[in-house]
VEXZA-464300 format. One record per residue (C-alpha): x, y, z; residue number from 1; residue in one letter. Coordinates in steps of 0.02 Angstrom, whole numbers, plus 32768, in hexadecimal, padded with zeros to 4 digits. Example, Ala and Ser with C-alpha at 12.3 -4.5 7.8 and 13.67 -1.06 7.14 Angstrom:
BEGIN
     px     py     pz   resi   resn
   8267   7F1F   8186      1      A
   82AC   7FCB   8165      2      S
***
This chain:
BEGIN
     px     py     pz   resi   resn
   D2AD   B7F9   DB85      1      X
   D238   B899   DB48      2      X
   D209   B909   DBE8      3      X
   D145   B90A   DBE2      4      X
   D104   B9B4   DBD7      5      X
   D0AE   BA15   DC72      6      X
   CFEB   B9F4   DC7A      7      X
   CF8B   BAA0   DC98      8      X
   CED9   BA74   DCC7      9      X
   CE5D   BAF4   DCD6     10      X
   CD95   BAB7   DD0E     11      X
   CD02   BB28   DCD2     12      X
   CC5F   BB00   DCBD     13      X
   CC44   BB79   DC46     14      X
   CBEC   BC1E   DC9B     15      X
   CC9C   BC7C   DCA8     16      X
   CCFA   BC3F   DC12     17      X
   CD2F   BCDD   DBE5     18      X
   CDA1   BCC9   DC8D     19      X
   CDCE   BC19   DC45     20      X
   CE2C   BC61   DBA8     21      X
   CE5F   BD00   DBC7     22      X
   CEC7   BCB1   DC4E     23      X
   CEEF   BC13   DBED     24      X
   CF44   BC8B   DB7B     25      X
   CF97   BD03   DBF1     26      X
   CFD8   BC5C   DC2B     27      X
   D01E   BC1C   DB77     28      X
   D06A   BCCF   DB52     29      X
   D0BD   BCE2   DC08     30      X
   D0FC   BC1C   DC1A     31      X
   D1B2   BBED   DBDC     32      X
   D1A6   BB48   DB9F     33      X
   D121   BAF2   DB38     34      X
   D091   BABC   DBA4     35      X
   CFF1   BA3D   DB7F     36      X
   CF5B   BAB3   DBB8     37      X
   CEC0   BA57   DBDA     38      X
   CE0F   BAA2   DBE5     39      X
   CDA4   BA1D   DC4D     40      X
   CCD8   BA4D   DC27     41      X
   CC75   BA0E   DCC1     42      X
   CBC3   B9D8   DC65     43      X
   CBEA   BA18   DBBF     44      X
   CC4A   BA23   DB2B     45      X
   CC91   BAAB   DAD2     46      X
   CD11   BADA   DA5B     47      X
   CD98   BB65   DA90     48      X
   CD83   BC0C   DA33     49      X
   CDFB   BBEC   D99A     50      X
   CE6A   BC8E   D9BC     51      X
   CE87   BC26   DA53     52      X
   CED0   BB97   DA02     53      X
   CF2F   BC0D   D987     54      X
   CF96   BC6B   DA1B     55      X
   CFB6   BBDE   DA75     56      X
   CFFD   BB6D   D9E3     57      X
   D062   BBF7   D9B4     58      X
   D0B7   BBEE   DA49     59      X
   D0CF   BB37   DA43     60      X
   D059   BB19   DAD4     61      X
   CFBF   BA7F   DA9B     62      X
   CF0F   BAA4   DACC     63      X
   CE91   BA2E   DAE5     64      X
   CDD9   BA32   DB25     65      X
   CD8C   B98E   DBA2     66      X
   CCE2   B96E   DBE3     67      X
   CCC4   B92E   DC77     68      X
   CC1E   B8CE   DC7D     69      X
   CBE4   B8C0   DD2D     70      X
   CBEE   B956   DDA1     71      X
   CBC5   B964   DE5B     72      X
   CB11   B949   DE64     73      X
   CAA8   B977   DEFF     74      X
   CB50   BA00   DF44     75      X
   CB25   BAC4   DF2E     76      X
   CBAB   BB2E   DF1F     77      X
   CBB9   BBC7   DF85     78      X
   CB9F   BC86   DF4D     79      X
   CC22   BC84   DEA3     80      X
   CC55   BBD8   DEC7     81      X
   CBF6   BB5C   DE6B     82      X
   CBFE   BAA1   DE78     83      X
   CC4A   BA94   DDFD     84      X
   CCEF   BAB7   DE6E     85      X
   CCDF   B9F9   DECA     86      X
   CD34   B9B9   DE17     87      X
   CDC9   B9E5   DE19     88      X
   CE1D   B955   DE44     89      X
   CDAE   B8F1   DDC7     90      X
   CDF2   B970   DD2F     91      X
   CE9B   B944   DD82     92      X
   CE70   B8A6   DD5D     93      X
   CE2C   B8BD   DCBA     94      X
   CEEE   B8ED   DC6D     95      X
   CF58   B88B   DCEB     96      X
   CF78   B7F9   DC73     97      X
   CFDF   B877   DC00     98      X
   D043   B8E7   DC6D     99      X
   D0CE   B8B0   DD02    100      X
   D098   B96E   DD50    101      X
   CFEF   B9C0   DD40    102      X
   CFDF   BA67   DD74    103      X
   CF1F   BA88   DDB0    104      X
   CEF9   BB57   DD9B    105      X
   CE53   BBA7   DDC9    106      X
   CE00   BC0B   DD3E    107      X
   CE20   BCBB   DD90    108      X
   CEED   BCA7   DD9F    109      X
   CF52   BD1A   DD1F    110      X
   CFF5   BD0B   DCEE    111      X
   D044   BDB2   DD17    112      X
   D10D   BD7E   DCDD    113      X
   D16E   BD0D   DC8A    114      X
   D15E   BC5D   DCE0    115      X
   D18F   BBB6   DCEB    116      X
   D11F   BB3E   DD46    117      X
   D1AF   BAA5   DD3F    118      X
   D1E1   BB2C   DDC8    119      X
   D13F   BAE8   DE2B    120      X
   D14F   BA3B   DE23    121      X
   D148   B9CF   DECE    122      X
   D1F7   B99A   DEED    123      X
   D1DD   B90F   DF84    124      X
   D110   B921   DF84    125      X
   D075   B8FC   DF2B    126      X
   D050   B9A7   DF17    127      X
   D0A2   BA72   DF2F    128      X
   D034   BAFC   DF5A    129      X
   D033   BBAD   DF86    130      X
   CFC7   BBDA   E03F    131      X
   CF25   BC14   E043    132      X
   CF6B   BCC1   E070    133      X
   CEBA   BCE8   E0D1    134      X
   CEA7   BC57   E12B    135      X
   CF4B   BC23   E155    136      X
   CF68   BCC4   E1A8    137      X
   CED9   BCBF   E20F    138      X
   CE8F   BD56   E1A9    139      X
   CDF9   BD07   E17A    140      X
   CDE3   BC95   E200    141      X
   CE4A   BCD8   E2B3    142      X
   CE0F   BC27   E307    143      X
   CE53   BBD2   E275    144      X
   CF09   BBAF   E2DE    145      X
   CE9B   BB59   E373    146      X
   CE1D   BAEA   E2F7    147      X
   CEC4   BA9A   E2BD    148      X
   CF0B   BA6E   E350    149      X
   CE5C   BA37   E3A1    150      X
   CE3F   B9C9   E312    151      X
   CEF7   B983   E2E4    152      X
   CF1B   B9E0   E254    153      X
   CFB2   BA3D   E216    154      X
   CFB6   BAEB   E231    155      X
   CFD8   BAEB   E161    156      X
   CF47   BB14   E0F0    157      X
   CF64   BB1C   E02E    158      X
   CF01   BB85   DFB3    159      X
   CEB7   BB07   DF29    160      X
   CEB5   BB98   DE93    161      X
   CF65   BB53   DE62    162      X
   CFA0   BA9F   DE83    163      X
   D03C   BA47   DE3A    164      X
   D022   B996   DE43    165      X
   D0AD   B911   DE20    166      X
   D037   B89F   DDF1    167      X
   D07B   B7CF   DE2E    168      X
   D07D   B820   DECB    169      X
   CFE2   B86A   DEC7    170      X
   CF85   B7E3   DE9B    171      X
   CFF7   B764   DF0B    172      X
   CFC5   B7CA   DF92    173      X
   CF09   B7B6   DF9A    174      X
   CEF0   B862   DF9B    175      X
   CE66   B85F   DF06    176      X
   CDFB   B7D8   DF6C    177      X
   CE20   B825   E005    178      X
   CDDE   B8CC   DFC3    179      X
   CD31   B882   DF88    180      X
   CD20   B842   E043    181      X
   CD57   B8F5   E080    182      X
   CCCE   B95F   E00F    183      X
   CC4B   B8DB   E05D    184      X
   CC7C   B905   E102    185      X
   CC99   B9B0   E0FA    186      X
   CBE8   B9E0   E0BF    187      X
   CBC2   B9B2   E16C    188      X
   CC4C   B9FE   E1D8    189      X
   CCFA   BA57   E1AE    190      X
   CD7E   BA38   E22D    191      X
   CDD4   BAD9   E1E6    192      X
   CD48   BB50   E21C    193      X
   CCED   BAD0   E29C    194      X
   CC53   BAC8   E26C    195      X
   CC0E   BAED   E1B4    196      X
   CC89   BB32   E136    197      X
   CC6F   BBA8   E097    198      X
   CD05   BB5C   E039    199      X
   CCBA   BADE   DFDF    200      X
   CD47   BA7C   DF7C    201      X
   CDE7   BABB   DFE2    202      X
   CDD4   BA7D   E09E    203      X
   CDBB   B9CA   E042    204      X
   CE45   B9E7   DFEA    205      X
   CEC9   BA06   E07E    206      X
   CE76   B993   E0EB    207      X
   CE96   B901   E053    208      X
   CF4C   B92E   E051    209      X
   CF60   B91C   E104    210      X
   CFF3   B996   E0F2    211      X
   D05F   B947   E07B    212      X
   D07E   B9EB   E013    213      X
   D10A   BA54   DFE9    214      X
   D0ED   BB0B   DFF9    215      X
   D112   BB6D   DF61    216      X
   D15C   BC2F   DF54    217      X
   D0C6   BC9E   DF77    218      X
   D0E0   BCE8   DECF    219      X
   D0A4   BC4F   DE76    220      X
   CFE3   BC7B   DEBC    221      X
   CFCA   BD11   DF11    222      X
   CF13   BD1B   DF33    223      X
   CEBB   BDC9   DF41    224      X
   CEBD   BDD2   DFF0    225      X
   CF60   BE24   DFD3    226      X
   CF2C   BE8D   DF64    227      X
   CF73   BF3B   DF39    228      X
   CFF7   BF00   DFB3    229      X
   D0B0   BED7   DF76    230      X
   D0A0   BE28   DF7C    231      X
   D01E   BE4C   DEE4    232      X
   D080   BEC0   DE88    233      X
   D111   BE38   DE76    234      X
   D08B   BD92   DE59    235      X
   D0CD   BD2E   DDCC    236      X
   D011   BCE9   DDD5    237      X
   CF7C   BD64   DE20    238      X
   CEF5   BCFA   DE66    239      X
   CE48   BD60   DE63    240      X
   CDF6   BD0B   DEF0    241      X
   CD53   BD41   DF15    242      X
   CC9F   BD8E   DEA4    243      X
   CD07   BE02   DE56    244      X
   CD7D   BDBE   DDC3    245      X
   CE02   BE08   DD55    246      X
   CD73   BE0A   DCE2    247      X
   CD1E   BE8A   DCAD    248      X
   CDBE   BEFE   DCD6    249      X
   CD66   BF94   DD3E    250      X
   CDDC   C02C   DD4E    251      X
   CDE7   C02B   DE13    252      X
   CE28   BF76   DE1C    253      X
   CE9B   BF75   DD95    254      X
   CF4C   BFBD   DD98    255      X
   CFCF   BFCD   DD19    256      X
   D010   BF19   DD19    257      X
   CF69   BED6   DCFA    258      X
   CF40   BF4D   DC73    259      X
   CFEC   BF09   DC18    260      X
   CFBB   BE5B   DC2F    261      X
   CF06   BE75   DBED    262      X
   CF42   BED9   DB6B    263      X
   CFBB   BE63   DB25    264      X
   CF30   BDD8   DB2A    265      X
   CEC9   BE4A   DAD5    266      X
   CF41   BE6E   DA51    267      X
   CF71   BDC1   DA28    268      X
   CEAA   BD78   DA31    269      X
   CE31   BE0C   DA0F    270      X
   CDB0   BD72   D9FB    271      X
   CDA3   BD8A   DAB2    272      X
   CD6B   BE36   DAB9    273      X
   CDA1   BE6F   DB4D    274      X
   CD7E   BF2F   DB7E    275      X
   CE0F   BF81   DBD0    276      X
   CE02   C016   DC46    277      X
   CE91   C083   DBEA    278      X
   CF1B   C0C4   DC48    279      X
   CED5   C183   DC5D    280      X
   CE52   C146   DCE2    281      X
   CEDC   C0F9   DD5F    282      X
   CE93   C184   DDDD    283      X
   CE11   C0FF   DE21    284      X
   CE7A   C07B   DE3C    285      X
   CEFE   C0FC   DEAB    286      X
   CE66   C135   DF0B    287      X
   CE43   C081   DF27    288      X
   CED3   C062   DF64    289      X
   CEE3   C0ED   DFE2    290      X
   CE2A   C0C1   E01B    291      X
   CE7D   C001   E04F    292      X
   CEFD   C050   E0B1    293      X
   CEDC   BFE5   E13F    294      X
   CEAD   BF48   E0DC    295      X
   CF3F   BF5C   E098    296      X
   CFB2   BF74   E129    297      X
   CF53   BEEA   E195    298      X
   CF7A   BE5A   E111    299      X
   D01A   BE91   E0DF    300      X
   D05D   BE79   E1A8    301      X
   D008   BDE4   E1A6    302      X
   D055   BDA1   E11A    303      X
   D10B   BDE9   E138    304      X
   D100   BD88   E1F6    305      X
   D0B0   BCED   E195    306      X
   D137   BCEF   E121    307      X
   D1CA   BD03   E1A8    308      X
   D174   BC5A   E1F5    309      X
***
């Protein structure tokens, strides 16, 4: 019997597309085996810009756009979050019936080296994910140790910007319905934060899977609470949490890595026009880094004791 290809599944709905491709295509020139990419369009439809198509075919990889008509009525997002972030597990659902794994990937991840994501796949569980590097280590949220314990939950807390979902067991688990119960009850209290909760999608999320997840190698999402720490510089997948994206590239965020993997998306699918701070005005960035000292140093102890756990 044929192995079924990896399902990538990106959601948008549409304001930061540019996001949505460049990364679909750092993905397709990075990954080592062919791969189905699948662009799900919350509310509207759209057809992928056709360098797009051309890059990613070339490398074998299919493309294909969806369009999810119902959204999440009556939920706001929060700050660069839009509500558009409570579908995920409905554009899960949307490509389940032709993939044994889907891989779910926010919009702001990029592929930073050569990668397989058969690497990611849930060996025992429904799903394999990477910590939320912030919350987990009690960065974000020091009482988040003592909400778990006061409410029954495991001290375990995924970040939702990459997923890899064996699907039978995802769906034999309930964790789809028991996510759309979750959301509902989360608007009104999070058990993670006790009391009312800024992360819209995610906190439903870990609270559906009741802690039946595999934890992945950090390098497979390292979120930019680590960033300009080591753990970034060796990410095979950058996750730009937070307002500011890896879009537009700005000379004090970006370093050398970056620049190469913009560059070669740029070079392969100029359609995209990205604009690329060049390599002369690296100054910022250093200065940036020597200004975050003590960001720096505070998450990277946190995540070297985290890790040790």
């Amino acid at each position: 019997m044929t192995e079924r290809r990896i399902g990538v599944v990106y959601l948008t709905d549409g304001r930061r597309d540019d996001l949505t491709y460049a990364s679909a295509v750092a993905l397709g020139l990075s990954h080592s085996r062919e791969i189905d990419i699948h662009i799900v369009q919350s509310g509207f439809r759209s057809a992928p810009p056709p360098a797009v198509l051309r890059v990613l075919q070339a490398k074998g990889h299919r493309l294909a756009t969806h369009t999810l008509s119902t959204v999440y009525r009556g939920r706001s997002g929060h700050g660069h979050i839009t509500s558009t972030a409570y579908e995920k597990a409905e554009a899960i659902a949307v490509v389940s019936g032709e993939h044994d794994v889907v891989c779910y990937l926010d919009n702001d991840t990029l592929a930073m080296s050569p990668l397989d994501l058969a690497a990611a796949a849930p060996k025992t569980q429904p799903l394999a994910a990477v910590p939320d590097l912030s919350i987990s280590t009690g960065f974000d949220n020091p009482a988040f140790f003592e909400n778990c314990d006061k409410h029954g939950l495991e001290r375990r807390y995924f970040n939702s910007g990459l997923m890899a979902i064996n699907v039978s067991r995802w769906i034999g688990a309930g964790i789809p319905e028991r996510y759309d119960s979750a959301v509902k009850e989360h608007a009104d209290f999070c058990p993670y934060w006790d009391g009312s909760c800024i992360h819209i999608d995610q906190c439903a999320l870990n609270i559906a899977a009741n802690g039946a997840w595999e934890t992945l190698p950090l390098e497979f999402n390292v979120q930019k609470s680590a960033f300009q720490t080591a753990y970034w510089d060796r990410a095979l997948i950058r996750h730009y949490t937070g307002p500011e994206k890896f879009l537009p590239a700005v000379a004090h965020r970006i370093d050398s890595k970056e620049r190469s993997v913009l560059g070669r998306i740029s070079c392969n699918c100029g359609e995209l026009g990205l604009n690329i701070p060049p390599a002369y005005l690296g100054l910022p960035y250093r200065v940036n880094r020597l200004r975050r000292r003590a960001d720096r140093t505070k998450i990277s102890r946190l995540l070297d004791g985290f890790l040790v756990v």
